[in-house]
N, C-alpha and C positions, 0 to 999 in steps of 0.2 A: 637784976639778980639772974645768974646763970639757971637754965631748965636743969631739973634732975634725971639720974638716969630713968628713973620709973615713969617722969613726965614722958618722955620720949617713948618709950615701950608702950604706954597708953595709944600714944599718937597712933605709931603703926596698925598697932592691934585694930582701931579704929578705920583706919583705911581700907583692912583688907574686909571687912566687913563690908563695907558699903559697893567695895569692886564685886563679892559674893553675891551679896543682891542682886544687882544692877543684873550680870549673869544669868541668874536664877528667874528674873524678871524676862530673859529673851528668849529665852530656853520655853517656858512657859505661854509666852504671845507667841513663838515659830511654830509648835504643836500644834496650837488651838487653831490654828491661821489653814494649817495644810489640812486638819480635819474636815473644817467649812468650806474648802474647795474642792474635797472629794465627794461630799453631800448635795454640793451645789451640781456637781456636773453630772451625779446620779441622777438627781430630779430634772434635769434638761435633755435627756436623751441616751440610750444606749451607744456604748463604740462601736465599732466595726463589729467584734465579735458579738456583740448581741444585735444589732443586725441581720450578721447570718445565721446564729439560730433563729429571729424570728421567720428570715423567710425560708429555711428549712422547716419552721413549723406551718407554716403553710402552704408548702407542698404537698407534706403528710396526707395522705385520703383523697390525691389527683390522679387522673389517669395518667399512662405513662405516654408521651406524644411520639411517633413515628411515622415513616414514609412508609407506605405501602405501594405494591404494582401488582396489577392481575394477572393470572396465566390466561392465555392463548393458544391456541392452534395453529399451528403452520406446518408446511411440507418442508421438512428439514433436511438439507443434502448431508453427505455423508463423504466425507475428505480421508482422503491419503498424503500424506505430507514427506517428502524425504528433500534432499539437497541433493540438486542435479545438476550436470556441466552442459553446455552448448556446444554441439558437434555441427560442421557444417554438412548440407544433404547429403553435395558433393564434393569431390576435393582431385580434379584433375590437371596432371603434367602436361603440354603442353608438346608434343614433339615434332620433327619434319618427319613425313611417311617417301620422302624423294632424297637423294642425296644433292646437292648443288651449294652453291655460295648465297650466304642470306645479304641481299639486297638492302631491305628496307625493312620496318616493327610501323606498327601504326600506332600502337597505346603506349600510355604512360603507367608506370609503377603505380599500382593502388587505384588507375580507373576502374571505374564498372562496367563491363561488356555486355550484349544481349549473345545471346545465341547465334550464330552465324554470324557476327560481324568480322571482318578484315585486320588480324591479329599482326599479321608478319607476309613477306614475299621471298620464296628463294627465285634464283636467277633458273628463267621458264624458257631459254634460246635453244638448248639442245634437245628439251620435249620438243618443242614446237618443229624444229627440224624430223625430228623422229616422225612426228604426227605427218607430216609431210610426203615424206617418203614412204609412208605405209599406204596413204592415200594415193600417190601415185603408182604403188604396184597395185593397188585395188580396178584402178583406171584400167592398168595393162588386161590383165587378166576378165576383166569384163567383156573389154574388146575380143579379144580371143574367144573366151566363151559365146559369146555371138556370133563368132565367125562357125566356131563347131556346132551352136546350134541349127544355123543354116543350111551346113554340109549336111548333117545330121536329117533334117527334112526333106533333103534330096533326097537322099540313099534310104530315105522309108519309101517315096514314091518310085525310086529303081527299083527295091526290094520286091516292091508290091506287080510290079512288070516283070518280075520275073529276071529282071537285068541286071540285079548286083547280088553275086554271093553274101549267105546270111553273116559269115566271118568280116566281111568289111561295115556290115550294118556293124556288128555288134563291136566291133572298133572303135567305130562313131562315134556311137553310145558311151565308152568308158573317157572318150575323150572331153565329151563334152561335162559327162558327172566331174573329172578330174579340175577343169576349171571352177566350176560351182565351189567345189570344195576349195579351190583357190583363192577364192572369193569369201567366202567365210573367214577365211585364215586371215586376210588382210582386213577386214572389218573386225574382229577381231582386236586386233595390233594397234587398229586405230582407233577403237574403244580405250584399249590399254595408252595410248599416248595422251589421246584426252583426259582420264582421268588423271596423268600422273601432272598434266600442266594445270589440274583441279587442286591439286597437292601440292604444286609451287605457289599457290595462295591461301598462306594456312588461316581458318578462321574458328574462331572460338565455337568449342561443342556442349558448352552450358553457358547461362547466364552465371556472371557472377563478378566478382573483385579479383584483379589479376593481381600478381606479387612482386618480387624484384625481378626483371630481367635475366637469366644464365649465358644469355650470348648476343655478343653485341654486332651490329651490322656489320659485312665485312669476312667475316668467319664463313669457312665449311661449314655446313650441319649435314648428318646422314642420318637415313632411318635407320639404323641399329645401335644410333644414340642412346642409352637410358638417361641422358639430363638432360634435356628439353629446354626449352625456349622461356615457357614462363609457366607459375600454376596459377590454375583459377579456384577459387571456391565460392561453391554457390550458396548465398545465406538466403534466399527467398526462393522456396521453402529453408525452413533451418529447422534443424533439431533437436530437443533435447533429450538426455539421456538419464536415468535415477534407477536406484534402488528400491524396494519393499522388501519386508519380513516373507521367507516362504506363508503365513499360516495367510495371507493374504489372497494365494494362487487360484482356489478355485472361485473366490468369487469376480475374480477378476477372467476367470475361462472363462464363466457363466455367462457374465455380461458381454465379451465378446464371440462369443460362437452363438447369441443368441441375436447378434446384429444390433447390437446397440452402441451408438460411441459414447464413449468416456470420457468428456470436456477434461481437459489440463490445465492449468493455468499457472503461468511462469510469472515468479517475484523476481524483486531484486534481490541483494544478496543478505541485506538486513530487514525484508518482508514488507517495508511499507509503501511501496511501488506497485502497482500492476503495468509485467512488461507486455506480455501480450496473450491470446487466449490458442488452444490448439485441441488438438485429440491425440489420443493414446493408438497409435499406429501396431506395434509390435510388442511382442513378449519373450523372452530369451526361452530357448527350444530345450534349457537346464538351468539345472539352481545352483549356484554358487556353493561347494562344499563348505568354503573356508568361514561366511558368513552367514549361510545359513537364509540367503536373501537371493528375490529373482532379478534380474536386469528388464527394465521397460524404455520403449522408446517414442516420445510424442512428436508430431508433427506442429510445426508455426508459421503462417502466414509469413509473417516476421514484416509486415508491411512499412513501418517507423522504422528498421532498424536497430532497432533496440536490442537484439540478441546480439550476441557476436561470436565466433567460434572461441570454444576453450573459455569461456564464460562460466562462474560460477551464478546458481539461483535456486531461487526455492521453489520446487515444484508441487502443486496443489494439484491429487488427482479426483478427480469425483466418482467414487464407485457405487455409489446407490442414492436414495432419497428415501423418507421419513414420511411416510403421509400422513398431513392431520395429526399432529404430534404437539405433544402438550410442551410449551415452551413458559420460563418463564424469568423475567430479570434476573442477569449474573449474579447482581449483587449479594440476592434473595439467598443464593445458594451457599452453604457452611460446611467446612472439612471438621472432621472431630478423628478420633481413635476409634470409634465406633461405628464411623460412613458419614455420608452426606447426609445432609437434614435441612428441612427448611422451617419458621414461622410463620404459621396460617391464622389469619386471622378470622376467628367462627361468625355466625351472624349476632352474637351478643358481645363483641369484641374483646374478646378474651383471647388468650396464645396457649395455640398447642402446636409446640415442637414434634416436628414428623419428620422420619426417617423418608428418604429419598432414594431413585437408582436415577445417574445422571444419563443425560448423553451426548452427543458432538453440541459444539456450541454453534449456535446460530445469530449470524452478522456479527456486529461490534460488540453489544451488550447482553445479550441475552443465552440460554443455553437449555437445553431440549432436556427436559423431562419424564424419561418411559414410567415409573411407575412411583407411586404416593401423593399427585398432585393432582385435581381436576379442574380440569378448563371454567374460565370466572372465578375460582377462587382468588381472596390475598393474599399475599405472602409479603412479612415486612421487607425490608429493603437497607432500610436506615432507623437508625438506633437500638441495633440490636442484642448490645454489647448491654443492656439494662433492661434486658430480660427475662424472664423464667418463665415455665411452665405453667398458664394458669392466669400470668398476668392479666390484667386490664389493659387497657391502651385506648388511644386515644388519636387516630389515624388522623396527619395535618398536611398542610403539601410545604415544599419548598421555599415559600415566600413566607408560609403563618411560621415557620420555625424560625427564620429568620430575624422575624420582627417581635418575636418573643426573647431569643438573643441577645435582638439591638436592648431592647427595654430593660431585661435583666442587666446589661450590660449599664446603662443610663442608671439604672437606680444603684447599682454600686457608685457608680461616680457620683450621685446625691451624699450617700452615707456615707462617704470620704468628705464630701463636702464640709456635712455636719460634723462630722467627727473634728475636723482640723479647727473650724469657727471656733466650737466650745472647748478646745486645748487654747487658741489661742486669747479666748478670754478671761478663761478661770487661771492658768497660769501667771502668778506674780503677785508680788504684795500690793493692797489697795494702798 
């Protein structure tokens, strides 16, 4: 017998019932499931974030840890600092003092000469002829001078006999001065020959580095040349040349009109060099209207080389010293809106911010302190950015912060550790 339609409508109705449960039953087991995993993972340990509240609750009521450094005493110099060019001492052309044909050069472009060494030769044949003939009219005229000094001693002992009118002495006499003076004239002439055959071998009149050549063997040269042969420029000694603010001027008289030198000392051109050391030679005799600044000039060994003309550098002048000046780590020291200040740490370790007057900085790290700080006190250094007024602290060195760091550092990576374990075990259906 066929089903009825109502058999049929029971069937469905029956089905969707049991789909409803089944449903209703997962629904129910998924809830309960994720509840007892978040209970479970309570009671096995905090996450990350409860981690770092706890160890932010036990830092509460710690001292705060910092680097400290002591002040000092030292004799702290006191710098001038401008950007200065390298001039050389000297800077001479080179010329013939004789006119003739240049023969031979003895240097090469860009050697180093001393002082009188053997630069250049002009052709020395028609001095040396000159000299010559002047020495032999010397000869002449000597001879004859002798012959009228001889007549001359005659005609004193004629005179004297009563045997020669006084008019023929005194004859004698102008003749024999007349040679003398003849004599003269050609030593003279022959002074002037020898020097000028001193002048066909021209030799350098400083030390220094010769430049290119203007005239090559071969050539006329005259003394009334202005372009010369070669220039030289002397870099040892060498100079350099800087500027300073006028307000600078009298204690820079002071210190020279009262005999005292003023070390210099020339950088490179981005300061982290020392080229070489010197003294402050000169001071401009006027101040610069336009700049309002004096012109100074140091003197430098310049023994390395290391200067060069037309050289740019930084020049460091030393114009006084600091005695017994309380110095204390750069670090220590803080710019605000209000001035300088440093943190002192008391003898009950507590911080009191004090205002400070700075002054020139001394060596690498450190910076000269006139007034707020006394000598042996601390002043933080490091961790200053987590302080106030009043603080507590807890002064540690370089290594204990370190390994306070590392450790912090190692217990984070524990409580990642845990944290990940207990995700990955409570996570998923048993």
């Amino acid at each position: 017998m066929l089903p009825t339609a109502s058999s049929r409508s029971k069937k469905r109705t029956f089905v969707w019932v049991i789909i409803a449960i089944i449903i209703a039953a997962i629904l129910v087991w998924f809830f309960a499931f994720h509840q007892s995993s978040s209970e479970s993972a309570g009671k096995k340990g905090p996450g990350r974030g409860g981690m770092r509240a706890m160890r932010g609750q036990m830092m509460m009521g710690m001292d705060t840890p910092v680097q400290a450094g002591k002040a000092t005493q030292a004799d702290v110099p006191v710098y001038l600092r401008a950007l200065g060019t390298v001039v050389a001492n000297a800077t001479v052309t080179v010329t013939s003092r004789v006119d003739g044909q240049l023969m031979k050069v003895y240097f090469t472009e860009g050697q180093k000469v001393e002082q009188g060494q053997l630069l250049a030769q002009i052709d020395p044949r028609s001095y040396q002829a000159t000299l010559e003939q002047y020495q032999g009219s010397l000869a002449q005229n000597q001879a004859l001078s002798r012959s009228a000094e001889l007549t001359l001693a005659r005609y004193r002992k004629l005179y004297a006999q009563d045997s020669l009118a006084r008019q023929d002495l005194e004859s004698q006499i102008a003749t024999a001065g007349q040679y003398a003076g003849a004599m003269k004239a050609d030593q003279a002439q022959i002074d002037a020959a020898k020097l000028n055959l001193e002048f066909a071998k021209i030799t350098a009149p400083v030390s220094g580095h010769v430049g290119l050549r203007l005239v090559d063997p071969g050539n006329m040269v005259t003394s009334s040349s202005t372009t010369g042969i070669v220039t030289i420029t002397q870099t040892q000694p060498i100079a350099v040349t800087f500027s300073v603010p006028q307000s600078n001027l009298q204690t820079l008289l002071k210190a020279l009109r009262g005999g005292n030198k003023l070390p210099t000392t020339a950088f490179n051109q981005d300061g982290s060099e020392v080229l070489d050391q010197g003294q402050l030679q000169f001071i401009s005799n006027e101040i610069d209207s336009s700049t309002g600044s004096i012109k100074l000039k140091a003197l430098f060994n310049n023994a390395d080389e290391k200067l060069y003309p037309n050289q740019f550098v930084n020049a460091r002048l030393q114009v006084s010293t600091l005695k017994d000046a309380t110095v204390i780590p750069a670090a220590a020291l803080q710019l605000s809106s209000n001035g300088d200040f440093v943190y002192v740490i008391k003898a009950d370790n507590t911080i009191e911010r004090r205002a400070v007057k700075s002054g020139p900085d001394f060596g690498d790290n450190q910076v000269a302190i006139l007034s707020g700080v006394k000598p042996s006190e601390q002043v933080v250094t490091t961790g200053i950015d987590r302080l106030t007024n009043g603080a507590k602290v807890q002064v540690v060195t370089a290594n204990t912060e370190d390994a306070a760091a590392a450790g912090s550092s190692k217990a984070r990576e524990q409580g990642a550790g845990v944290d990940k374990a207990t995700t990955g075990k409570d996570s998923g259906p048993k």
